[in-house]
C-alpha positions as CSV (number, residue, x, y, z in Angstrom):
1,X,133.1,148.3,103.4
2,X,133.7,152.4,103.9
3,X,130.3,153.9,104.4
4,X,130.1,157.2,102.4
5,X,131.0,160.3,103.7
6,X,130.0,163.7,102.3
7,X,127.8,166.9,102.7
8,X,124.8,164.1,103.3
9,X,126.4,163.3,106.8
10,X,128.0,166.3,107.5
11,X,125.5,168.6,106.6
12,X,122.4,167.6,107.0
13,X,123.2,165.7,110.1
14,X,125.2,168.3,111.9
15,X,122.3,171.3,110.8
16,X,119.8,168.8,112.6
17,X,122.0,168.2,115.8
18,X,123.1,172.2,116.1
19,X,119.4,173.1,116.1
20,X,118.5,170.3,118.7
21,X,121.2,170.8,120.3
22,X,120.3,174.9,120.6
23,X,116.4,173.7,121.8
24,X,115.0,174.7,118.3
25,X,111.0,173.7,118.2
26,X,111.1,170.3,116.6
27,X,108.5,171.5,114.6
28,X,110.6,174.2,113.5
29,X,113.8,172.0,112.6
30,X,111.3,169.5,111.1
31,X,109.9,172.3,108.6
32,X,114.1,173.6,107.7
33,X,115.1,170.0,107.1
34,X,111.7,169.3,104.7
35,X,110.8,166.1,106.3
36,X,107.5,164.7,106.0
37,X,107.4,163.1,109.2
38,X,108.7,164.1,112.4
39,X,110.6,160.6,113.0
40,X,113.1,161.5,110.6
41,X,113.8,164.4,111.9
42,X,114.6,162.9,115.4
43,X,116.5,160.7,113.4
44,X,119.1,162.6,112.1
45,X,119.3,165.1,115.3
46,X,120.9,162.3,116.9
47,X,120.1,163.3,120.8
48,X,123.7,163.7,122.7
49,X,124.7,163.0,126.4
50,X,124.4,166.7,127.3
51,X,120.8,166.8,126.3
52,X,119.9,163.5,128.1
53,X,121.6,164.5,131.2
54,X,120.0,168.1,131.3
55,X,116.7,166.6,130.7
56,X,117.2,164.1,133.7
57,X,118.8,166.7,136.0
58,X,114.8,168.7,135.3
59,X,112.8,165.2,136.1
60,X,115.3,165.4,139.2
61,X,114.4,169.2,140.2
62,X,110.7,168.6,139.8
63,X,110.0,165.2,141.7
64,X,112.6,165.1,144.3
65,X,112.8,168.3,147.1
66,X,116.6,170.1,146.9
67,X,117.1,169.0,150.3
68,X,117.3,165.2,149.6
69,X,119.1,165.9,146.3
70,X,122.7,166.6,147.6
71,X,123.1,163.8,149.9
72,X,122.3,161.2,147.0
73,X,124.6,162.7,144.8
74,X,127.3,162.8,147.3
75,X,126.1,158.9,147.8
76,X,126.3,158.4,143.7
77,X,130.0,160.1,143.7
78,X,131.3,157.2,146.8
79,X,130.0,154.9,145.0
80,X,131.9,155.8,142.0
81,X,135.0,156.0,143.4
């Protein structure tokens, strides 16, 4: 079965992850989209990698001091490779 593709998906989906994407208010994205709730609005903004990571990398900044930062990084990147 082919799911449908059309302006549906590609615009209404896209206009929600650009303005997430761009840190819009959710509020503000919520009210352009019409949504009742705000669940459906998360829904089609679809949060990316990008966001995720930037939003851990601020967690990171606040709870643990610069100084003990780099050396786990370096730690994370050995144990990588």
């Amino acid at each position: 079965m082919v799911k449908r593709f059309g302006f549906h998906v590609l615009g209404r989906h896209s206009l929600a992850m650009f303005l997430m994407d761009e840190r819009e208010n959710p509020a503000v994205v919520q009210a352009i989209m019409r949504h009742a709730k705000m669940d459906m609005t998360l829904y089609y903004s679809h949060s990316n990698r990008k966001a995720k990571r930037a939003a851990q990398e601020k967690v990171a900044e606040r709870l643990v001091p610069v100084a003990m930062r780099e050396p786990m990084r370096v730690r994370q990147l050995a144990l990588v490779q």
